[in-house]
C-alpha positions, -999 to +999 in steps of 0.1 A: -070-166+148-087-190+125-125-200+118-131-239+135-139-254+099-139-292+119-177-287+127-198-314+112-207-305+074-177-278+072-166-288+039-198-278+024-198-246+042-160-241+025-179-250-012-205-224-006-180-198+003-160-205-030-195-204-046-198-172-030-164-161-036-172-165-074-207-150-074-196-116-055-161-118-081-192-116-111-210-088-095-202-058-124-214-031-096-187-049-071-160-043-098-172-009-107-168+002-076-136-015-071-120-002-106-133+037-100-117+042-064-085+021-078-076+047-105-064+064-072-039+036-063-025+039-096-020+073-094-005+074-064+019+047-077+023+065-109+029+100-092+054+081-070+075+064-096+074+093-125+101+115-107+127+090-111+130+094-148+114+132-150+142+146-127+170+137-151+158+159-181+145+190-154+181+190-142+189+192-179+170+225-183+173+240-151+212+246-143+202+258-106+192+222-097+217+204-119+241+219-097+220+221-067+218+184-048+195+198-021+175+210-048+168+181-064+162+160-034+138+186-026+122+178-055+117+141-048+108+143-014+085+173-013+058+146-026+062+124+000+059+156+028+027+162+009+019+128+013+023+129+048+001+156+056-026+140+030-027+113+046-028+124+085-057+147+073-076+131+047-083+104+073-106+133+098-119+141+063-130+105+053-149+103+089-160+140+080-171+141+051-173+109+033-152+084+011-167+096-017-158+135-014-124+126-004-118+106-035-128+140-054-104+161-034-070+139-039-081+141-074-083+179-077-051+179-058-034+152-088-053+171-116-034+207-104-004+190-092+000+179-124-009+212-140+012+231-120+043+209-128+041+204-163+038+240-167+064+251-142+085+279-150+113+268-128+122+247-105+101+265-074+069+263-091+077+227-095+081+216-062+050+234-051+035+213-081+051+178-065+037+194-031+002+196-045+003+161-060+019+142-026-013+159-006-035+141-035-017+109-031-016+109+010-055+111+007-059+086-021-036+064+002-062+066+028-093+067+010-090+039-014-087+008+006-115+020+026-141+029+000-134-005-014-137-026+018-168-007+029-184-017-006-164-054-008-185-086+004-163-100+035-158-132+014-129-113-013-131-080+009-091-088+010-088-100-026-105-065-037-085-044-016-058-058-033-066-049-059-057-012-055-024-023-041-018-035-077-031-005-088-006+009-074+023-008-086+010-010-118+010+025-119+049+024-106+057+000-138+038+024-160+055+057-149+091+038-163+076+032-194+063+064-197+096+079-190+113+061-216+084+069-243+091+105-237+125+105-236+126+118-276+101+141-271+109+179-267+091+192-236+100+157-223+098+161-184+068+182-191+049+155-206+062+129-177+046+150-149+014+164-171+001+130-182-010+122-145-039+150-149-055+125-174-065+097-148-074+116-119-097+138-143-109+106-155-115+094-122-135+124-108-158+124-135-166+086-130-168+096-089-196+122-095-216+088-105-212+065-077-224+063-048-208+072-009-196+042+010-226+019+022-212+015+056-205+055+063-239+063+049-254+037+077-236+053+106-242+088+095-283+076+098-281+077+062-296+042+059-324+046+029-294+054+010-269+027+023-296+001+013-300+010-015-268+003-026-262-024-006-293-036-020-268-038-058-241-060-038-266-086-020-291-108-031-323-106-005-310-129+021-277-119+024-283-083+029-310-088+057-277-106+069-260-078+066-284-052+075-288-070+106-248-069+117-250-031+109-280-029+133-264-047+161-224-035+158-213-003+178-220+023+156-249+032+179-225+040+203-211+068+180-244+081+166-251+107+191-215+125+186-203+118+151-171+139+157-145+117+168-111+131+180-076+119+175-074+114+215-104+089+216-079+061+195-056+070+227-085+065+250-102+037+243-079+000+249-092-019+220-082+009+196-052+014+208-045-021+202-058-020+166-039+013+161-008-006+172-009-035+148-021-016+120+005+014+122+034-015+132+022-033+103+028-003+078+062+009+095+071-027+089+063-027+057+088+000+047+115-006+071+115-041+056+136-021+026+109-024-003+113+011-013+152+008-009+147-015-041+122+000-056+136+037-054+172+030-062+168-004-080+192+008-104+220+022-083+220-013-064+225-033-098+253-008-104+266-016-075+265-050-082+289-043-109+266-037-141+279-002-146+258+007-180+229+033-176+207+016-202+209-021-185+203-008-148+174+008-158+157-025-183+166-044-148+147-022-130+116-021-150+119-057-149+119-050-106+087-029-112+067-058-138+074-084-108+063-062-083+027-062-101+027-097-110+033-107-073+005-084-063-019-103-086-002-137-068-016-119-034-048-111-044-056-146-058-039-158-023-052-132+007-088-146+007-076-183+004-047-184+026-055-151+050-039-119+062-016-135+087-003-162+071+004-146+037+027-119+059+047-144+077+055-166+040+065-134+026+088-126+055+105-151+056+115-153+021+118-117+026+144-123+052+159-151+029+167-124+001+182-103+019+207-122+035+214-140-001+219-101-012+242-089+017+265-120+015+268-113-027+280-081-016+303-087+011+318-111-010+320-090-035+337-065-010+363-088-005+383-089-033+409-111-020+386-138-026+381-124-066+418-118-074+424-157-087+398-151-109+405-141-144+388-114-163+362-109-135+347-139-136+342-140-097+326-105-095+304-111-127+286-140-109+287-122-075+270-094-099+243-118-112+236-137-074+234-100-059+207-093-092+192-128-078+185-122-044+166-086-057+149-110-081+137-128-051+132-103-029+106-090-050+090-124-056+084-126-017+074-091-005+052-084-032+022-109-026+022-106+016+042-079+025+027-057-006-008-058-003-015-072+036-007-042+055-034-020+034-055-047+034-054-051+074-053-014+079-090-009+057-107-036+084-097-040+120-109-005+129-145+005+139-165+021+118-165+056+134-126+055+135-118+038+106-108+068+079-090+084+111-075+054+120-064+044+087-051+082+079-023+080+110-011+044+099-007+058+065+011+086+078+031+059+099+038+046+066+048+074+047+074+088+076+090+055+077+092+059+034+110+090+040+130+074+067+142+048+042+150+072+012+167+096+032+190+071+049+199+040+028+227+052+008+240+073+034+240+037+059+254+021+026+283+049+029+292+043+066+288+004+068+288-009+029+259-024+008+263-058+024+257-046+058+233-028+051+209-055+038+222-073+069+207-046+089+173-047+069+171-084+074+174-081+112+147-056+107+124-087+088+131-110+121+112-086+140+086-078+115+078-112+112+074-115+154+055-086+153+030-102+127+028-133+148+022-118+177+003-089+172-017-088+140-047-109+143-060-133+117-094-112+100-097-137+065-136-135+064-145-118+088-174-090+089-165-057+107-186-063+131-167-094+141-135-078+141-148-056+162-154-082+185-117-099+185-104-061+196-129-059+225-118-098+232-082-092+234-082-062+254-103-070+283-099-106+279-133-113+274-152-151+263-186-141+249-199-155+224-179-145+195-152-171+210-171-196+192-181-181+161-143-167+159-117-191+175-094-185+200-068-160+193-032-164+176 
């Protein structure tokens, strides 16, 4: 779906926009707002990366899991079971009780997570410590992109958003050097798993100071107190603008029962459709392999034939510093380019990648084709093509595939519905996460690496059909409009938002 922009004088509507676009970008409150619920992304990327490093010095102290591989992958995973069940609840307790207390929650969960496992006593304690921090990070999953697109101008609501996605992987790129600062200390592990207690303590405090979510406040007849915040976003005529859309969207319909069930997204057509793209979209996003790279980034370099420890590891911190500096390419693009199209670039190099990556390793395979070659010299540039295509990889997913999916998930759900809505395509998204852990190197074992990202790529085909058929263009868009688009394309109807909105992709 695009905006018609051919209308007479449409190129100074596209100069007041960017005017716009710059204005709400110098708003301090705007970025307060944005920075304080974004401590949470970078947590949850921090919490998620940490383990990587932290597991090889517990299995140092503790022989029962050095010995023990169900132990250790116990370890890993319990986080993202946490996760799981953070996310599938902490969306009824968004809708509940308010983006604001949920923020506080996931960071009482981080804070004694973090506790918990830097003072573990064994290895028990410690996964009830990683079980305590996944159910912080599930919520902060949900919560996050919501409180910042309820609080974001429609103009950058995509570029802010964004912004906790690379929160998020900044917090990933962090945890590696972290591990490698602490590598010399004693207590090492300790200190790798403790640190996280520090930002979410930070963050809480900050919280207690800021205000609930504009947009809940106003459907929970809160509305004194959702002007007055919106009144620190908007100058005078833009929020009668907005207080106007509030007025007229279909949170009225809501008002009178403020409990909304899980069944009711099953119910109604329009949310099931929304539900459908959005959870799609974040399955896709982790069945397109990112977490294959960034979880065993080292083992596939090794695979590739660089067998030392210390240069698998500097590769993959490279991995993790692209991964952020793509997310900063997607937020300067999401508001410029839109949702849609941004996804379907980033597929398709996605896509590209991949295949350039299974062929380096099927050739590799073959060593038939290597054995003319002296000294190696065939499978040390199969080595560095394989390292080329992860290189690229990352270059493509991480400023569409990264950020869109969160972005899309915090705005094409109605108000009432949007923290439970958002909650059960983040859990979406963190099954298929433990999908892909679980099951890459044990596909690797059965078919061989090259297949394997063979597989994945097949996988990118369909996520980028899905995209362009089922996820809807929203670039600029209030809620209230996207509202509209759902109610458009399930009953088919041509009101008229057809002309303020264009016809459908």
């Amino acid at each position: 779906m695009t905006i018609d922009m051919s209308m007479p004088g449409s190129s100074g509507l596209l100069n007041a926009a960017g005017k716009r676009n710059m204005k709400f970008f110098s708003n301090s409150y705007v970025l307060a707002l944005t920075g304080a619920a974004g401590i949470g992304g970078f947590l949850f990327g921090y919490d998620t990366g940490v383990i990587s490093g932290a597991l090889l010095y517990i299995r140092d102290e503790f022989p029962a899991v050095r010995d023990n591989y169900f132990l250790q992958e116990t370890i890993v995973s319990l986080a993202l079971v946490g996760a799981m069940l953070g996310a599938a609840g902490g969306g009824w307790i968004n809708d509940a009780y308010g983006r604001k207390k949920s923020t506080l929650l996931a960071d009482l969960m981080f804070a004694l997570g973090s506790i918990v496992m830097c003072a573990a006593p064994g290895p028990y304690v410690l996964i009830l410590g990683r079980l305590f921090v996944g159910l912080g990070v599930g919520i902060a999953s949900v919560t996050a992109p919501v409180y910042i697109a309820e609080a974001a101008p429609s103009e950058i609501r995509g570029g802010l958003v964004s912004t906790n996605v690379l929160m998020i992987t900044g917090g990933q790129f962090f945890s590696y050097l972290i591990n490698l600062g602490f590598t010399e200390v004693p207590g090492t592990w300790r200190w790798m798993l403790g640190v996280a207690a520090v930002p979410a303590i930070v963050q809480f405090v900050l919280m207690l100071f800021l205000p609930e979510s504009p947009r809940w406040l106003y459907w929970k007849d809160k509305k004194a107190q959702a002007i007055a915040v919106l009144e620190k976003i908007y100058d005078s005529d833009r929020l009668e603008e907005e207080l106007e859309l509030l007025a007229s969207s279909s949170m009225h319909e809501f008002q009178s029962d403020n409990t909304a069930s899980y069944l009711d997204v099953f119910k109604s057509k329009e949310l099931r459709l929304a539900f459908f793209a959005g959870a799609g979209f974040q399955a896709f996003q982790q069945f397109t392999g990112i977490n294959t790279v960034m979880y065993y980034s080292p083992t596939i370099v090794q695979m590739a034939g660089f067998t030392s420890n210390k240069l698998a590891l500097l590769l993959s911190l490279i991995v993790a510093a692209m991964n952020a500096a793509g997310t900063i390419v997607g937020i300067y693009l999401i508001d410029r380019c839109g949702r849609r199209r941004l996804a379907l670039t980033s597929l398709s190099g996605v896509v590209i990648s991949l295949v350039i990556l299974a062929m380096a390793f099927i050739l590799q395979s073959s060593s038939s084709l290597c054995m003319a070659a002296a000294n190696g010299t065939c499978q040390g540039i199969l080595g560095w093509f394989a390292v080329a295509g992860l290189a690229l990889y990352i270059a493509a997913f991480s400023p569409g595939m990264g950020p869109v999916p969160w972005a899309v998930n915090s705005e094409i759900y109605p108000e009432a519905y949007r923290g439970m809505c958002g909650g059960m395509s983040a859990t979406v998204n963190w099954i298929s996460n433990l999908i892909v852990a679980q099951t890459f190197l044990s596909i690797v074992g059965l078919v061989g690496t090259g297949v394997t990202f063979l597989i994945i790529a097949g996988i990118g085909v369909l996520a980028f059909i899905f995209v362009a058929l089922y996820v809807p263009e929203t670039k600029g868009l209030s809620f209230e409009q996207v509202e509209q688009l759902w109610k458009e394309r399930a009953w088919g109807s041509h009101g008229d938002c057809q002309s303020l909105l264009g016809a459908a992709p």
